[in-house]
C-alpha positions, 0 to 999 in steps of 0.5 A: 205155670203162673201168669209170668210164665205163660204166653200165647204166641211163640217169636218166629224170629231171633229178633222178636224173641229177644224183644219178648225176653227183654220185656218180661224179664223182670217178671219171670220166676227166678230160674227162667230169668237166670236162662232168659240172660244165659241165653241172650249172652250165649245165643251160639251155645243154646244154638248147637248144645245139648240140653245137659250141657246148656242147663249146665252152663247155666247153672239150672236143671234140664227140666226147666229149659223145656219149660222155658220154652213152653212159658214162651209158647214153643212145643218143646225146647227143640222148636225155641232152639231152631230159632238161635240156630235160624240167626246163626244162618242170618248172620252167614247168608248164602253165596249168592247174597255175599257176592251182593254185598261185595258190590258198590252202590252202583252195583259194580263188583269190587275190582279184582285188586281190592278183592285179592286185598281183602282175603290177604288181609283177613287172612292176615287177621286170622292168623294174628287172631290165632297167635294170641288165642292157641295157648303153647300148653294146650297146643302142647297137650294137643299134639302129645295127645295125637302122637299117643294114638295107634291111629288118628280119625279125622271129623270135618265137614263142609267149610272145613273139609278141605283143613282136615283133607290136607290132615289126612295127607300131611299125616299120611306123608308124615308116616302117621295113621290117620283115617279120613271119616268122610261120611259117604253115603252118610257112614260117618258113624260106621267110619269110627266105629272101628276107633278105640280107646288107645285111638285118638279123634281130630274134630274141626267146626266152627259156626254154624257148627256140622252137627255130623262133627258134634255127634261123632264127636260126642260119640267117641268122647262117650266111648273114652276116646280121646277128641283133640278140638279145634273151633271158634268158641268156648260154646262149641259143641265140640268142646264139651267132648274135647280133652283138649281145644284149640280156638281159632277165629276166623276173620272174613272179607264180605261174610267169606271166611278165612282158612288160613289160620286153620291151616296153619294150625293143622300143619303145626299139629301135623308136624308136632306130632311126627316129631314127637313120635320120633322123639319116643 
């Protein structure tokens, strides 16, 4: 390693990495310059990609990521990782510090009107944002992908649980098989490991991605079955395993997200897909 290459104490914070990568940029051999700019554009991927799929995007060999961050004075690639992935939790704070933000300078919560008037308008947004973002093709494909499929799995954790619950019962309703994967007592793997090749799997995360959706995920797409996606960025992890991606944006009031156009997005889906098989 040449002296470009080499530094004695690794950033502990998103914000010191930046500042070490902005001052030695100039200097650094070519390969780890071109990742050093990837990565500052692209926190949320190197935040939650694989290392295949960061070195990939960014046009260098796997290789050369550890030795990114071994030249910035972190044990591995998984240490430098860990620090993308901390600035993604900055930027969603705890319930309890998003109730503190919702507060004036005097320290009163919002009046109820005005916070009823926030979720509907970033409720509003979303669904606005989703109108302009899912293209009719790919919603298209989407749906025809699951009408194909003998039985759909469903992957959605956390925030989005409750999204990919109403799937489960909007298909169930609607006369299609669909299976929850609901990863009690962490059997999420053994959920799908019944899913085959003429099955398809509905995925929805978005930031801070679930990595228990990204690797199931990943895990079906290995084993040739078809992931219908739906998240916020072309730099999902999800999308890597996806034959087809829908992308929704959320909007929030006070750092608490919108659901409502992700919703929408499942109804459509839910819906489309009955009236496509009924069409066969």
């Amino acid at each position: 390693m040449s002296e470009a290459e080499v530094t004695t104490e690794a950033p502990d914070s998103f914000d010191g990495l930046r500042a070490l990568l902005l001052s030695r940029h100039d200097a650094m051999p070519k390969r780890l310059k071109q990742l050093a700019t990837f990565a500052l554009e692209h926190p949320e991927e190197v935040a939650f990609g694989t290392v295949a799929g960061i070195a990939e995007h960014a046009g260098v060999q796997p290789s050369t990521l550890v030795r990114f961050a071994k030249s910035l004075g972190y044990d591995g690639f998984s240490h430098l990782q860990q620090i993308f992935r901390d600035r993604l939790r900055e930027r969603f704070p705890d319930y309890r510090e998003r109730l503190k933000g919702l507060r004036s300078p005097e320290g009163h919560h919002v009046h109820a009107a005005s916070l009823l008037e926030g979720f509907a308008g970033a409720a509003a947004l979303s669904l606005d944002r989703m109108r302009g973002s899912v293209r009719p093709e790919e919603l298209a494909r989407a749906i025809e992908t699951l009408a194909k499929a003998d039985t759909i799995y469903l992957l959605g954790a956390r925030r989005v649980f409750p999204v990919i619950a109403y799937c489960a019962y909007a298909f169930g309703k609607l006369g299609v098989r669909a299976i929850l994967i609901d990863h009690v007592g962490q059997l999420g793997p053994e959920q799908l490991a019944t899913a085959a090749r003429r099955d398809a799997v509905l995925a929805i995360s978005f930031t801070p991605y679930a990595p228990v959706t990204a690797d199931l995920a990943a895990g079906a797409a290995q084993r040739n079955i078809p992931v219908v996606a739906i998240t916020d960025s072309a730099f999902s992890p999800l999308v890597t395993s996806a034959d087809v991606w829908l992308e929704v944006a959320e909007a929030d009031f006070g750092a608490f997200r919108s659901l409502s156009a992700s919703f929408a997005l499942a109804m459509a889906l839910a819906v489309g897909t009955a009236e496509k098989r009924a069409e066969g």
